[in-house]
N, CA, C and O atoms as a MOPAC input file, in Angstrom:
PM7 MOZYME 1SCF
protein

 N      0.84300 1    -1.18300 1     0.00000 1
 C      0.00000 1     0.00000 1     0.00000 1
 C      0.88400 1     1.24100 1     0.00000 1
 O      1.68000 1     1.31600 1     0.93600 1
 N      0.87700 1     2.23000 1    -0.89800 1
 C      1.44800 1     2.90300 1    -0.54400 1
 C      1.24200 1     4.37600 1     0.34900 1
 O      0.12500 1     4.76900 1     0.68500 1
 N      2.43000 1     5.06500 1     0.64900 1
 C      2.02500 1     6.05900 1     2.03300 1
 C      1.27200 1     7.55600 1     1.11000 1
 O      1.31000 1     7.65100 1    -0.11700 1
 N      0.84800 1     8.24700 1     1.72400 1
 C      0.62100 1     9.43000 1     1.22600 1
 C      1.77500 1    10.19800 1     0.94300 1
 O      1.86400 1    10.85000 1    -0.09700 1
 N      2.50100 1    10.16800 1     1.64400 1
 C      4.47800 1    10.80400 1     1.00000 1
 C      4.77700 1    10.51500 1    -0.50300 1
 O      5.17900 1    11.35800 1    -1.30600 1
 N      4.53500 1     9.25600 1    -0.75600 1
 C      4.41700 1     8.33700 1    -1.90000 1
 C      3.43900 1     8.89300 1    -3.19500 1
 O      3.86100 1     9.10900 1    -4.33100 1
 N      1.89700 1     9.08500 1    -2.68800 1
 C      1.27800 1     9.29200 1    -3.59200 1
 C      1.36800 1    10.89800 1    -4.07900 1
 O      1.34700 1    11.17900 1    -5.27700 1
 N      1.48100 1    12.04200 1    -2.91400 1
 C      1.74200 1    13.30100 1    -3.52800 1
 C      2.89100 1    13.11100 1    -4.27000 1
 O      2.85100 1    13.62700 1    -5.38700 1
 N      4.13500 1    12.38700 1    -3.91000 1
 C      4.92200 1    12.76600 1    -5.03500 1
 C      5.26100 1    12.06500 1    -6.01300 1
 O      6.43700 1    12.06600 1    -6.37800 1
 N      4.22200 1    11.24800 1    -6.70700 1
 C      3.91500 1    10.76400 1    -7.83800 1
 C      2.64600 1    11.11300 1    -8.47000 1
 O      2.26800 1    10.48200 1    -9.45600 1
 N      1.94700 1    12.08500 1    -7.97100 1
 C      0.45300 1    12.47600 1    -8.39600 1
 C      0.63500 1    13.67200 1    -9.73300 1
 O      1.24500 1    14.68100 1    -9.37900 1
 N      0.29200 1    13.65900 1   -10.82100 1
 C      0.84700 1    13.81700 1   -12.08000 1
 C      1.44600 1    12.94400 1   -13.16900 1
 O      1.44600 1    12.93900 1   -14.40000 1
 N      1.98700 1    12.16400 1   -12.13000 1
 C      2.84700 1    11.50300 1   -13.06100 1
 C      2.40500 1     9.93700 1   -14.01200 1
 O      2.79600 1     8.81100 1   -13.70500 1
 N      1.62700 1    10.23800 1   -15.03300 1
 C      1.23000 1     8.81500 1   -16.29200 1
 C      2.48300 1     7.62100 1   -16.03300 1
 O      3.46400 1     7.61100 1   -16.77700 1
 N      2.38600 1     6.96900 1   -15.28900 1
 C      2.94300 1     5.64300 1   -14.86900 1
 C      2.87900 1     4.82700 1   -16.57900 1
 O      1.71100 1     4.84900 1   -16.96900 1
 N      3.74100 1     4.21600 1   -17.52000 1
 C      2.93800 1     3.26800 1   -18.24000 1
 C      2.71400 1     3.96100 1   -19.84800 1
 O      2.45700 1     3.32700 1   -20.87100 1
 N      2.90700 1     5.54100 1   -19.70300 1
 C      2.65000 1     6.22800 1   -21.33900 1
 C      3.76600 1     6.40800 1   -21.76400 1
 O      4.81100 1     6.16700 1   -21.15900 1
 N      3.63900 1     6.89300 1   -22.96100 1
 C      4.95000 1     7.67200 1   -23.27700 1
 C      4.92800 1     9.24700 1   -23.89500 1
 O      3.90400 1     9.78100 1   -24.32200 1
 N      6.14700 1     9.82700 1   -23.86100 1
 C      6.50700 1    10.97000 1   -24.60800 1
 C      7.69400 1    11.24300 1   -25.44600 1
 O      8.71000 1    10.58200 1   -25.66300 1
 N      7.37300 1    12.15700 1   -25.77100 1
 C      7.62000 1    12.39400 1   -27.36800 1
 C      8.59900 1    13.35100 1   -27.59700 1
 O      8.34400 1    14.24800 1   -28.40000 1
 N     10.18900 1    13.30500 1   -26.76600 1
 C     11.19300 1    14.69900 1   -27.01900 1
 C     11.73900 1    14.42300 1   -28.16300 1
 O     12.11800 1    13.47900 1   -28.85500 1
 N     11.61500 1    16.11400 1   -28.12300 1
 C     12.68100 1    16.74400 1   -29.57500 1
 C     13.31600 1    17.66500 1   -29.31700 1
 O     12.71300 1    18.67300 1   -28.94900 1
 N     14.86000 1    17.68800 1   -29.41100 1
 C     15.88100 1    18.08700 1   -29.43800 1
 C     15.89800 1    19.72400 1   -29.98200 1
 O     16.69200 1    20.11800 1   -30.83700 1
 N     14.98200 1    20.50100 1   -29.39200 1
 C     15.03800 1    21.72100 1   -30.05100 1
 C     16.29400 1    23.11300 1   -30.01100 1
 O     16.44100 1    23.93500 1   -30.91600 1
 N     16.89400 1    23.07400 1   -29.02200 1
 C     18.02900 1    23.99800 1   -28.65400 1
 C     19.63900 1    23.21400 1   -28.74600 1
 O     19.93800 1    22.03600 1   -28.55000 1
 N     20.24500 1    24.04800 1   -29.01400 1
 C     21.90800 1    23.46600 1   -29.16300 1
 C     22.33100 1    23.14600 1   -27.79700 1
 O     21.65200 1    23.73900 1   -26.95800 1
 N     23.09600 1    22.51300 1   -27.39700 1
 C     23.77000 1    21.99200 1   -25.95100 1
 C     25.05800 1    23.04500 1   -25.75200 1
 O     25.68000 1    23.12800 1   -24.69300 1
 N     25.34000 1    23.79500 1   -26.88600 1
 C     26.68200 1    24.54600 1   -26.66800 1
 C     26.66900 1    25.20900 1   -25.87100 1
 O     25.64700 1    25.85800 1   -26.08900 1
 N     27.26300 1    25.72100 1   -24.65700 1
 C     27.59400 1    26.92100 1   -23.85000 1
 C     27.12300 1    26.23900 1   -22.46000 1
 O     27.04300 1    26.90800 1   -21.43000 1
 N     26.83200 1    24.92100 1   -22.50500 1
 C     25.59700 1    24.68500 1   -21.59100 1
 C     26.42000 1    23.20200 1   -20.84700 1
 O     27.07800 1    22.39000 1   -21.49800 1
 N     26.15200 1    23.13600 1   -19.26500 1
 C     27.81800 1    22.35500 1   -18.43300 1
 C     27.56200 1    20.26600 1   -19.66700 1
 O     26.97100 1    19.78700 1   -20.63500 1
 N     28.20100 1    20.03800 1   -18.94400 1
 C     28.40800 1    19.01700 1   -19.82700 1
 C     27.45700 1    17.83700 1   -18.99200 1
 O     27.46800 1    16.64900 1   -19.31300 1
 N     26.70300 1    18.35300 1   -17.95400 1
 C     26.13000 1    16.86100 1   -17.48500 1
 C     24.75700 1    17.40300 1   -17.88500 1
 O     23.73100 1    16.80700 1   -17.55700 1
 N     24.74100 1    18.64100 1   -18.65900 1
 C     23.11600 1    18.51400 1   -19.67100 1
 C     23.22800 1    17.97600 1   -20.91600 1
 O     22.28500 1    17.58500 1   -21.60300 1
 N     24.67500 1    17.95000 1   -21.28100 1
 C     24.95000 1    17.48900 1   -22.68400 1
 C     24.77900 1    15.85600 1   -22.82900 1
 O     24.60200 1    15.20200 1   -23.85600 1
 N     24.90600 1    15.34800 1   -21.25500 1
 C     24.89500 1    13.84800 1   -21.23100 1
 C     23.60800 1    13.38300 1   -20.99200 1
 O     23.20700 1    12.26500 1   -21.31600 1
 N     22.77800 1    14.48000 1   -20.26600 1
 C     21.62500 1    14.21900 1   -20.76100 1
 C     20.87200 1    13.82900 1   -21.67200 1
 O     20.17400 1    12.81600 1   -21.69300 1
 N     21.04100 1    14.90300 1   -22.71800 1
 C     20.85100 1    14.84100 1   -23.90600 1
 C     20.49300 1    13.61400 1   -24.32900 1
 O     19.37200 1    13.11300 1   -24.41600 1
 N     21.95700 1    13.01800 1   -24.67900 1
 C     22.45100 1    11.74000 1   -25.08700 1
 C     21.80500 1    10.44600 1   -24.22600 1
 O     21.71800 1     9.34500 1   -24.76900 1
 N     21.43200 1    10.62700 1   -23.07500 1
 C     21.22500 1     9.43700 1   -22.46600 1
 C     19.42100 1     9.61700 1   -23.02100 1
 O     18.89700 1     8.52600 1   -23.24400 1
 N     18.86800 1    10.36000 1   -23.15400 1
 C     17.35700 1    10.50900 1   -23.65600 1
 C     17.55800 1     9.88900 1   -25.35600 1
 O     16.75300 1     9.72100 1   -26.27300 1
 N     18.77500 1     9.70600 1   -25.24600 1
 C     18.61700 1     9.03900 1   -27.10500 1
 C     18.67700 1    10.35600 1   -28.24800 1
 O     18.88100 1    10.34400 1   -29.46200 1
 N     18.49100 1    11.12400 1   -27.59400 1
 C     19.11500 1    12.00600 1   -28.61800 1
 C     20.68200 1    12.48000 1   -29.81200 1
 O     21.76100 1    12.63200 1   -29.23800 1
 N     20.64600 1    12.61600 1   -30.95900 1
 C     22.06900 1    12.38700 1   -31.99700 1
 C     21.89000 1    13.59700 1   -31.76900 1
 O     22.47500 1    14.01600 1   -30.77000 1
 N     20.93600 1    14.73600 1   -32.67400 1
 C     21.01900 1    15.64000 1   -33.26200 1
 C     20.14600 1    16.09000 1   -33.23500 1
 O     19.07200 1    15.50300 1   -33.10500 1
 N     20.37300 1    17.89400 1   -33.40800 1
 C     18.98800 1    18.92600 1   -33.23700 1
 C     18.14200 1    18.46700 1   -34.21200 1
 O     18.36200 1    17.76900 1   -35.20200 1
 N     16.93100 1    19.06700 1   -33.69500 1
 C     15.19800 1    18.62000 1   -34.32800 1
 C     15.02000 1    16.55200 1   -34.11200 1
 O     14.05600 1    15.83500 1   -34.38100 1
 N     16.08000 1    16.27100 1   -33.66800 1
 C     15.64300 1    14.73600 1   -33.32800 1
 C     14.54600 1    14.07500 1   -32.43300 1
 O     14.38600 1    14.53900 1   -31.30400 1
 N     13.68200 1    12.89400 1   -32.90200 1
 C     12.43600 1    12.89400 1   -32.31800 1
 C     13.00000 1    11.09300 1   -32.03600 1
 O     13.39100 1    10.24900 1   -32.84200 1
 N     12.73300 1    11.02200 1   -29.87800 1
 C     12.22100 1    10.17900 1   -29.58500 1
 C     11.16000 1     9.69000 1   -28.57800 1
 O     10.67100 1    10.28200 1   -27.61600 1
 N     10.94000 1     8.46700 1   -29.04800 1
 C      9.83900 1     8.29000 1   -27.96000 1
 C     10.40800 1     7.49700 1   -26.72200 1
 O     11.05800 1     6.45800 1   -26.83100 1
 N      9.98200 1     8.30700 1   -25.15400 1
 C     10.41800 1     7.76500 1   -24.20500 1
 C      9.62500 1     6.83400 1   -23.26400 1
 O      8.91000 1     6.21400 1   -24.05200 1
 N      9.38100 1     6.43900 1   -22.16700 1
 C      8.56400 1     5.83900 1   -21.91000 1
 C      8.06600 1     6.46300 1   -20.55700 1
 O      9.09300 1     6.67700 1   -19.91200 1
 N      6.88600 1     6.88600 1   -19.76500 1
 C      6.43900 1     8.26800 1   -19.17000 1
 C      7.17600 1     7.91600 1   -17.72200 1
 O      6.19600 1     7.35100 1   -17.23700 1
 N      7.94600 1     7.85000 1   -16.91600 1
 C      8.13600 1     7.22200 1   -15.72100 1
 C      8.80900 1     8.77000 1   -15.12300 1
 O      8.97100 1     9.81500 1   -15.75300 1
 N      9.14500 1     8.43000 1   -13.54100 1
 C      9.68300 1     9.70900 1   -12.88200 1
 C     11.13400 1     9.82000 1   -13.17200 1
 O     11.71000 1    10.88800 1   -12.96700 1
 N     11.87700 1     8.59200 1   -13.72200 1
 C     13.36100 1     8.78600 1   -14.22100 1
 C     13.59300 1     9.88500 1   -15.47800 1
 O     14.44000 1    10.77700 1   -15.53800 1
 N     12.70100 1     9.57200 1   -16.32700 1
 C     12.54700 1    10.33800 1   -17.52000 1
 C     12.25000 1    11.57100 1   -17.47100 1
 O     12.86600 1    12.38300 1   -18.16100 1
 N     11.40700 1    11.87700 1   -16.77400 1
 C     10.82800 1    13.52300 1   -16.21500 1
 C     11.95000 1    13.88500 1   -16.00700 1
 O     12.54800 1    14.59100 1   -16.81900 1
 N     12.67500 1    13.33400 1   -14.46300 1
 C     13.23800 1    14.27400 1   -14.18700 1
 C     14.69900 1    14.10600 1   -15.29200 1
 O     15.73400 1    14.13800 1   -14.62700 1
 N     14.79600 1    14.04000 1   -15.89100 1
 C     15.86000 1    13.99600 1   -17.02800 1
 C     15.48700 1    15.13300 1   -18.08600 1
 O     16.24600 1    15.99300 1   -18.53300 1
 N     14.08000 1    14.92200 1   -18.39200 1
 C     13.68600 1    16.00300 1   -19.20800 1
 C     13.16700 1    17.28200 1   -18.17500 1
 O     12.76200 1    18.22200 1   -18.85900 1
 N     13.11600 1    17.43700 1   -17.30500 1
 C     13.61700 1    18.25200 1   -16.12700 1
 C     14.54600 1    19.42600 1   -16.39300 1
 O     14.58900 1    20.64900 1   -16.52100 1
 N     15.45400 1    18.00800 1   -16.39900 1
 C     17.23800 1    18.79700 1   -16.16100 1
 C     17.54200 1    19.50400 1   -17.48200 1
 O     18.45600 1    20.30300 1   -17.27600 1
 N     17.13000 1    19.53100 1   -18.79500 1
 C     17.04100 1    19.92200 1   -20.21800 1
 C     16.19700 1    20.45800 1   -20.91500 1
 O     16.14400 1    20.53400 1   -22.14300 1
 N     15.24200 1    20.99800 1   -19.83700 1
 C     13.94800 1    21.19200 1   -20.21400 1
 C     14.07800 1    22.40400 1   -21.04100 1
 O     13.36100 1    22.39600 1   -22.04100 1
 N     14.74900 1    23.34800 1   -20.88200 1
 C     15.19400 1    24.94800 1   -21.72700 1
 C     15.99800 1    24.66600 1   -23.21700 1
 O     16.45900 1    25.51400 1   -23.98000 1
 N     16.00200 1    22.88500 1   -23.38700 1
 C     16.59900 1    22.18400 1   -24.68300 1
 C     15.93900 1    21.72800 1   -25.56900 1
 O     16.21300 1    21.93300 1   -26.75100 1
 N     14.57500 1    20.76300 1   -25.03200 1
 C     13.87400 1    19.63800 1   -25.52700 1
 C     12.08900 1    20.86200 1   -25.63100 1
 O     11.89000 1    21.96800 1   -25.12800 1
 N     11.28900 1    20.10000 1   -26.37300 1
 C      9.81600 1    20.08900 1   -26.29400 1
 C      9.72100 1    19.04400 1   -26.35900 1
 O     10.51800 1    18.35400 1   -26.99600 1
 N      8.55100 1    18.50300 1   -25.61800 1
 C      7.84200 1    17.38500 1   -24.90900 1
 C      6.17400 1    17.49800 1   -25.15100 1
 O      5.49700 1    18.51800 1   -25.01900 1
 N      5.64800 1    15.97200 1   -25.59700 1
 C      4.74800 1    16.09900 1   -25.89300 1
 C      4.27300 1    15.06900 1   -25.13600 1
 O      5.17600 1    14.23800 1   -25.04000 1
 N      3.26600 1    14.70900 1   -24.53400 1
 C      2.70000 1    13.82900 1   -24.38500 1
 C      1.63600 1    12.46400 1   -25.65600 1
 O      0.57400 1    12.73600 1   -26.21700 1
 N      2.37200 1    11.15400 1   -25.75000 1
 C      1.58700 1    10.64100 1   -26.26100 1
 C      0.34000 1     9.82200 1   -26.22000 1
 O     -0.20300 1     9.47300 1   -27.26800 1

């Protein structure tokens, strides 16, 4: 069962969907553990489109890059 600690801080969050980043801003000028970001979301190259799978690892990844990527929900 889980606690109420638990459920506020997963309440938002589509357990099970996915989304849809694209690589819209350059990584240049910008520290290098957003650049690895990047890359660990599967991203090569600007305007690149993948699909992720909706969980709280991923958020907060697209979180950390968020002033990089648009995100869509699918």
């Amino acid at each position: 069962m889980d606690t109420p600690k638990q459920n506020a801080r997963t309440a938002g969050v589509r357990e099970g969907g996915t989304l849809r980043v694209t690589w819209v801003k350059s990584s240049i000028g910008y520290k290098q553990d957003q650049k690895d970001t990047i890359k660990s979301l599967g991203l090569h190259r600007l305007h690149h489109t993948v699909e992720v799978p909706d969980t709280a690892v991923m958020r907060g990844m697209i979180f950390k890059v968020k002033h990089l990527v648009a995100v869509e929900e699918v």
